[in-house]
PATI-286126 format. One record per residue (C-alpha): chain; x, y, z. Coordinates in steps of 0.5 Angstrom, whole numbers. Layout:
+-------+-------+-------+-------+
: chain :     X :     Y :     Z :
+-------+-------+-------+-------+
:     A :     X :     Y :     Z :
...
+-------+-------+-------+-------+
END
This chain:
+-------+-------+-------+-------+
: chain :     X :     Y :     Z :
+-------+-------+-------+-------+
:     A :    14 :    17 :     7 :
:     A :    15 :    20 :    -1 :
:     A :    16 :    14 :    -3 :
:     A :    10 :    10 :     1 :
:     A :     5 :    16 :    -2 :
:     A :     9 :    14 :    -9 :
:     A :     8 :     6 :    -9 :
:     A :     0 :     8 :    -6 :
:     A :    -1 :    12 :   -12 :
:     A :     1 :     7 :   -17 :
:     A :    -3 :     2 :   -13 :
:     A :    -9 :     7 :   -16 :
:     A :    -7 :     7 :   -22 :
:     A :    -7 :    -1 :   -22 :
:     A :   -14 :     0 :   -20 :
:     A :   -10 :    -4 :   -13 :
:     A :   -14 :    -3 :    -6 :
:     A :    -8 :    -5 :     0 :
:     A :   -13 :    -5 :     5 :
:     A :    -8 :    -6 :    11 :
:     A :    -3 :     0 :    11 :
:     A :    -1 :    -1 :    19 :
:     A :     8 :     1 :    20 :
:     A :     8 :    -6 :    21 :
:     A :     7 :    -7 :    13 :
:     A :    13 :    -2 :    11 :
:     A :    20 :    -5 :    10 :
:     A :    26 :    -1 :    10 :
:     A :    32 :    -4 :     5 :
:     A :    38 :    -2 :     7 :
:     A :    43 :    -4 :     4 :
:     A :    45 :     1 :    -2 :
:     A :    45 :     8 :    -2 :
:     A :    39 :    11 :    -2 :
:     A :    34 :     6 :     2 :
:     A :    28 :     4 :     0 :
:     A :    22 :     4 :     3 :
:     A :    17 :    -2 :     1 :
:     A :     9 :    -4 :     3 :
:     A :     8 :   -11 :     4 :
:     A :     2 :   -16 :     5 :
:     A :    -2 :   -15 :     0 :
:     A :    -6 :   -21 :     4 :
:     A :   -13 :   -17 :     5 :
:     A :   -11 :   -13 :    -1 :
:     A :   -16 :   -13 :    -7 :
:     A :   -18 :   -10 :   -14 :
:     A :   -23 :    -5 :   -15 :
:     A :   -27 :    -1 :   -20 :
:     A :   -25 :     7 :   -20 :
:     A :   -31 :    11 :   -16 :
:     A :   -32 :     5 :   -13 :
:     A :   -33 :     7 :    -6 :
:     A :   -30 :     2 :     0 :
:     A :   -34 :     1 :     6 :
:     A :   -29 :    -3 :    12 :
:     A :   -30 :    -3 :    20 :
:     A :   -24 :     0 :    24 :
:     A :   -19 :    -5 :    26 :
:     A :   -21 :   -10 :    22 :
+-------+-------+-------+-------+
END
């Protein structure tokens, strides 16, 4: 979960809105050490201006 909360908030800094943050967009890497979590399908992702305020309908 650490590792999601980080990648969301370089998304921030990149000025990156996800929009599509559901379990089945997080992949787990197994195969070193210490897996990895990774968020996928940015398909419905877009760029935003900082205090730009988002309005989406639930289940979209």
């Amino acid at each position: 979960m650490e590792q999601i909360v980080q990648g969301l908030k370089e998304l921030e800094e990149k000025n990156i809105f996800h929009r599509d943050i559901k379990l089945e967009n997080i992949l787990i890497e197994t195969g070193s050490d210490v897996p990895r979590a990774r968020l996928i399908d940015f398909g419905m992702s877009s760029f935003t201006e900082r205090d730009t305020v988002h309005e989406m309908d639930y289940g979209e």
